[in-house]
N, C-alpha and C positions, 0 to 999 in steps of 0.2 A: 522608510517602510520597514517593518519587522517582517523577517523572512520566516514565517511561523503559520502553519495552517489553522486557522481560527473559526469560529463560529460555526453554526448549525443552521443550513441553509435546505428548507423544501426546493429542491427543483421537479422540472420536467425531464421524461425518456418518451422518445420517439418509438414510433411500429419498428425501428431502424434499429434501437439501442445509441443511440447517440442525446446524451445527460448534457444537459444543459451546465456547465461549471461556473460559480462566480466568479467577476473579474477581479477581486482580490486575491483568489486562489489562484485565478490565471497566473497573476504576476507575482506569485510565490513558484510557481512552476517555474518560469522564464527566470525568474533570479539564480534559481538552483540548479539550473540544468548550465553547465559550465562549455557546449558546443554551442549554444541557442544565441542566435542574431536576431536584430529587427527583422519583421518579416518572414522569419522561419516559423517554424509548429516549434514549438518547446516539446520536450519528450518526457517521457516519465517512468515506470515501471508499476505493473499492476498485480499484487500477489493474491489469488484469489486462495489459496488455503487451503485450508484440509475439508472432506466433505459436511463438517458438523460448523465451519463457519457461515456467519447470516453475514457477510460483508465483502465488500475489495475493499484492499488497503494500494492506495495509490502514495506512490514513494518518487519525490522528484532523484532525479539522476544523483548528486553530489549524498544525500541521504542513503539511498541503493549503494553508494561504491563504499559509503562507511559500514554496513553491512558485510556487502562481500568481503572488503579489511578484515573487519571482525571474525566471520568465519572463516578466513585464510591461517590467522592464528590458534584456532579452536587444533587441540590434538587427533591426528587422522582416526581415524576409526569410532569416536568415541560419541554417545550416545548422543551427547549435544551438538556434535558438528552432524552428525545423521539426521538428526531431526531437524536443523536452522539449514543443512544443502538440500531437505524433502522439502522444505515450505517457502526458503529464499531461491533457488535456482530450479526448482521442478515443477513449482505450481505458481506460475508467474506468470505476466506477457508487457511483453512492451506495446506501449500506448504513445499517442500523441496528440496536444488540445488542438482538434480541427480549425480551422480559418473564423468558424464562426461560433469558437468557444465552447465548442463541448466534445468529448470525450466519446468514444466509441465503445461500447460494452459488446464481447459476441452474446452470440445468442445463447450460447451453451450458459453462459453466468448469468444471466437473466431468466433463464427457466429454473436455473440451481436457485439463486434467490428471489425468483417472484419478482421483478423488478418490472412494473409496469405504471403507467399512468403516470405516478411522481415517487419520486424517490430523496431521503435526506443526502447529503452531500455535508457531511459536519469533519470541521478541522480536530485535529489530534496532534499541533505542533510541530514537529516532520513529517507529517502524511498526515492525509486525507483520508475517510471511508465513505462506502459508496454504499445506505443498506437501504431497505423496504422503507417509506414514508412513516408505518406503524412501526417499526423496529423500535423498541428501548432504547436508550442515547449509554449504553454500557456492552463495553467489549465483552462477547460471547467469550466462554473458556474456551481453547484450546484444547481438545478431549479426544485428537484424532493423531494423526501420523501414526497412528493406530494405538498398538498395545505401549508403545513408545511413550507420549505424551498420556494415556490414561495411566501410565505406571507414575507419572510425576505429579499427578492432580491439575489442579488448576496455574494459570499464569500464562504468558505469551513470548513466544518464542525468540520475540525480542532478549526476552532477560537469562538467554543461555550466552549471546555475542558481547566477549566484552569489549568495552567500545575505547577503539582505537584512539577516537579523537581527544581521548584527554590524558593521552600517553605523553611524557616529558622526553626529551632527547637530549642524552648526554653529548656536548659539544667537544 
């Protein structure tokens, strides 16, 4: 199995907020959450953004902790680890795939994004997103964390963390 969040899937959301996940994605969750047993909820982390994003970005456990890696090295104070601690550890929630494969949305994110009746569920590699069934299949820009992010134009806040995991170690 490729542990890679793949395709573009219409699902269903419940009066409840609970999205229906595909079982491919399921067991991309379950691979990558490194606590998760047979029988457990697999976990995940859910970063809902800044207010001008149209998405959740659903990030298995092992993907998240390469993340927070990444901005643990970012220089204190500096405009890139402000902006990746505003949108990685303040606009975030931990989630978990309920027993019967879907995902709980609050309700606060669902009146933020309109998420009613069906919604996409389309892979991105190491995360998921979670937008309106109409929604474009292209990542909105990033134009929020306020004057911050509109001082740097377009991109995603991804490409301020540099990523850990393909650091060498000298023995």
């Amino acid at each position: 199995m490729i542990e890679k969040f793949v395709g573009d899937h219409e699902q269903s959301i419940d009066g409840k907020g609970r999205v229906s996940i595909p079982t491919k994605l399921r067991r991309v969750v379950e691979a990558r959450d490194p606590d998760w047993t047979s029988g457990e909820r697999p976990q995940l982390m859910v970063v809902y953004g800044t207010r001008s994003w149209n998405r959740l970005e659903c990030y298995p456990i092992d993907q998240y902790q390469k993340i927070i890696a990444g901005i643990e090295v970012m220089p204190w104070g500096s405009e890139d680890r402000i902006i990746a601690e505003g949108v990685f550890f303040s606009r975030v929630f931990p989630a978990e795939i309920l027993d019967d494969g879907r995902l709980q949305v609050p309700l606060e994110h669902r009146e933020r994004l309109g998420l009613k009746d069906k919604v996409r569920v389309i892979g991105v590699g190491d995360f998921f997103k979670i937008v309106k069934s109409e929604e474009p299949d292209d990542m909105a820009p990033e134009d929020d964390l306020d004057a911050l992010i509109d001082a740097r134009g377009r991109g995603h806040a991804l490409q301020l963390i540099p990523d850990v995991s393909q650091k060498k170690t000298s023995e």
